[in-house]
Every structure is written in C-alpha cells, then in structure tokens.
N, C-alpha and C positions, 0 to 999 in steps of 0.2 A: 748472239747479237740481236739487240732489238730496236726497234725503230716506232716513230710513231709519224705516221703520214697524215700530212696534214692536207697538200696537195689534193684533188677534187684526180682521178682517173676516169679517163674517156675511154668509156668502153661501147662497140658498136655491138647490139645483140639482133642475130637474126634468127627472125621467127619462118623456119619452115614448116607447111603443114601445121601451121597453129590453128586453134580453135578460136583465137581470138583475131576477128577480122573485122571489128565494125567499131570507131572512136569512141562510140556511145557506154564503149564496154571497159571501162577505166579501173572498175576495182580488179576486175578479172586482170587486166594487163598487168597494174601492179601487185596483185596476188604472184601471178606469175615470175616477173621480174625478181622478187624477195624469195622466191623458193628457188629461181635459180641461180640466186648469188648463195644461198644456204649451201645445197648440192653442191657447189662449184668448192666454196668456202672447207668445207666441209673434209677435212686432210687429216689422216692420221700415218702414224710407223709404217705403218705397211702396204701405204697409199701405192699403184704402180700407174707410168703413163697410160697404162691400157685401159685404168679403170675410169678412166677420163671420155670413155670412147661416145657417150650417148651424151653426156654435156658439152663436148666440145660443138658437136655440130647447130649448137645453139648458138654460137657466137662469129663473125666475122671473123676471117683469118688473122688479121692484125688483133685484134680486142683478144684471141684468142693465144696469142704469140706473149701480148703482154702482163696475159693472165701466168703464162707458164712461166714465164722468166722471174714474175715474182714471187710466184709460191716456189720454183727450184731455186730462188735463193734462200729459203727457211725449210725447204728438205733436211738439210744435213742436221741444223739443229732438232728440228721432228722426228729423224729418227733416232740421232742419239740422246735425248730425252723421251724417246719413245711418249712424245706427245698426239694425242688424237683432241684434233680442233674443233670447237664448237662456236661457229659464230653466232652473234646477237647483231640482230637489228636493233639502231638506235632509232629513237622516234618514228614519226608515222612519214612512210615515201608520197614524198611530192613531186605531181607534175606538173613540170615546167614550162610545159609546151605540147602541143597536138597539133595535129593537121595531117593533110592529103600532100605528098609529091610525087609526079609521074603516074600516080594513079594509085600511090603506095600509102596507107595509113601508115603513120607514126606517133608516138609518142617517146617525150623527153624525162625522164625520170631522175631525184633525184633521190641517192638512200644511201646512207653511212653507214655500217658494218662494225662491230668489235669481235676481236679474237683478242679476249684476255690469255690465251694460255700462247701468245707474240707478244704481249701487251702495247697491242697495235689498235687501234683505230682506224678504217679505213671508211673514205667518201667516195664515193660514187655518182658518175653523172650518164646512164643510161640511155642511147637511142634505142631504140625500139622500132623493128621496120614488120606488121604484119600482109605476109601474102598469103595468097587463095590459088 
C-alpha cells in the first residue's frame, strides 16, 4: 500500500545535551535536523524497535509516538519486500521561525523528505528546542 502525504507533520524534536545552543548557529541546527530525519528515515528488513534506541531520545514523546505509528504502518510491506529505505531530502530546509521561550532557544524548521522505494513524499514542520 502506498500513500503519498501531502499534509505538513508536527513533529516536536528535543535537543538534549546538544552542541547546538546559541540562535546565531542556524546551519548547524539545520545540518542537524536533516541528519536526524535521514537516521530516523532511514528503515530497512531487519530494522528492530531496539535499533531506534539513541534516535528516539531526540524527539518528544508524542513526535516520537507518531513517528512509530507511521513507519509500523509500512513495516509489513518493508519486510516483505525486504525493502531497505533511503530518504532524500527535497530542497533546501527553511527556517520559519526562531526565538527565545522561557529562556529556551528554538527554532522552527521546515523540510520535505522522499522515500521513493514508499513512493511517499513527506513534509515536515520541525520545532526545535535547544538546552544547556
């Protein structure tokens, strides 16, 4: 079954212990952001929940809830075509938005995604919260 999303998905990502702590540092943020939608993206046959373990904790629990519900709904087809995914970033990630709340740097990202071998397109609309 394949689908092709056109919908924008909210995903909350938290930066623990990131390197990236000052607004000023925008390529870095989105360097970051794009490598961890690749990592996250990045599913083959014999992907298992466990191997999820040092990416999950990059994301809020929710953003991370709806990260798994979507990729275990294209499991089954992954592994019976024993497909291993390669996403692409489309165009260059735009930020939407920065600022300071509660004393917390943010930034709002925005970046689409393809996985031809879903022949799925996905957008993306990233917050971004880093702490010290």
């Amino acid at each position: 079954m394949k689908f092709l999303i056109k919908n924008a998905i909210l995903i909350l990502i938290m930066l623990h212990f990131s390197p990236i702590l000052h607004a000023d540092e925008n390529p870095r943020v989105i360097q970051w952001a794009q490598q961890t939608l690749i990592n996250t993206l990045s599913v083959d046959y014999n992907t298992k929940p466990d191997d999820f373990a040092n990416i999950s904790k990059h994301y809020s629990y929710n953003a991370w809830q709806g990260i798994t519900q979507f990729l275990g709904g294209y499991m089954k087809t992954i592994k019976e075509n024993q497909l291993d995914l390669h996403p692409v970033l489309q165009g260059d990630a735009q930020i939407s938005s920065t600022g300071i709340f509660s004393g917390i740097s943010y930034w709002v990202i925005e970046q689409s995604v393809a996985i031809k071998e879903l022949d799925i397109t996905l957008s993306f609309t990233l917050t971004i919260l880093a702490r010290n």
